[in-house]
One Martini backbone bead per residue (centre of mass of N, CA, C, O) as a GRO file, in nm:
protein
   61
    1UNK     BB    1   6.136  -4.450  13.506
    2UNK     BB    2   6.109  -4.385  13.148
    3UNK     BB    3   6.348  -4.131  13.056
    4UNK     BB    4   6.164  -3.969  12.875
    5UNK     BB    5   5.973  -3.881  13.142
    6UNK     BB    6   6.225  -3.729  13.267
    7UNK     BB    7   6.249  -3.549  13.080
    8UNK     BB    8   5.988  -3.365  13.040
    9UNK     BB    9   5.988  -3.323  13.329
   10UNK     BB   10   6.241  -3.148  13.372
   11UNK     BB   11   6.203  -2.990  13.034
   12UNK     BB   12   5.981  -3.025  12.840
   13UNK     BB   13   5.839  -3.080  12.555
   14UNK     BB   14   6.049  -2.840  12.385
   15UNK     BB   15   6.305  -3.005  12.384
   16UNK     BB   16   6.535  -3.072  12.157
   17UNK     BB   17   6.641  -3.316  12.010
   18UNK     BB   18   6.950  -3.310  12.136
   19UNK     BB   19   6.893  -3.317  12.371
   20UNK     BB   20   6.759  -3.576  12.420
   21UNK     BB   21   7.005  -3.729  12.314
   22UNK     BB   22   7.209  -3.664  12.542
   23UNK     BB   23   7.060  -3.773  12.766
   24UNK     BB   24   7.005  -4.071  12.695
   25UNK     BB   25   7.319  -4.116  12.675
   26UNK     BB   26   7.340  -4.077  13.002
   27UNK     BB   27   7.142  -4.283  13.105
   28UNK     BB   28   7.272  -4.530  12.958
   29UNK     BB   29   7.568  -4.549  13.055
   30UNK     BB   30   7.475  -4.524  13.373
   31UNK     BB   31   7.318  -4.847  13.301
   32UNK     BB   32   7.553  -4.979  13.165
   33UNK     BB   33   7.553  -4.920  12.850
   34UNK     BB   34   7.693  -4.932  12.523
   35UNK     BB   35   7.720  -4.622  12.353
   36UNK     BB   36   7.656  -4.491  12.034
   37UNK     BB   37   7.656  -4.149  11.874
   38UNK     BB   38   7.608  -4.124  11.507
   39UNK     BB   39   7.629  -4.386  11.329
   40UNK     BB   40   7.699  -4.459  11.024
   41UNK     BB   41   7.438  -4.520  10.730
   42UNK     BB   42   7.476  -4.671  10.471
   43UNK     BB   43   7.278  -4.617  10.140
   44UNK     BB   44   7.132  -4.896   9.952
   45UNK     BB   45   7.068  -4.927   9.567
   46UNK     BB   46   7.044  -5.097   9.378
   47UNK     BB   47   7.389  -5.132   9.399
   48UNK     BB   48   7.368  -4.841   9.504
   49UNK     BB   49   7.587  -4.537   9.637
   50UNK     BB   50   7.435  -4.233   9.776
   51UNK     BB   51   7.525  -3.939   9.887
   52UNK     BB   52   7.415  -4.057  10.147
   53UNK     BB   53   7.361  -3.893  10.528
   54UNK     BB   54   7.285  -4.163  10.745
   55UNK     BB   55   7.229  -4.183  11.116
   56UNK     BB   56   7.230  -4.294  11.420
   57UNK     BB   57   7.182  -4.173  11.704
   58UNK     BB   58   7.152  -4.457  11.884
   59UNK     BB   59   7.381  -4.757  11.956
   60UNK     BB   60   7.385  -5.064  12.075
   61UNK     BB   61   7.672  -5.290  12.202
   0.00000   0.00000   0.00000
């Protein structure tokens, strides 16, 4: 069964987005993967950097 539908299933479809991305990262980790975060991406325009903090939700290592 797909992760998503795992959650959706245990807690349905109105769970939080912190939540899901929690399971998720539980998920993925116990099938063996590395996974980090909330890894910082900085933001990069026309060779000038924005003081905007934009965030990957998770990152597979």
């Amino acid at each position: 069964m797909k992760f998503e539908n795992r959650f959706v299933l245990s807690f349905g479809p109105d769970l939080m987005e912190s939540a899901y991305l929690e399971c998720l990262f539980y998920e993925l980790q116990k099938a063996g993967l590395q996974v980090e975060k909330q890894k910082p991406l900085p933001l990069v325009y026309n060779e000038v950097r924005p003081d905007v903090r934009y965030h990957i939700y998770l990152s597979l290592l």
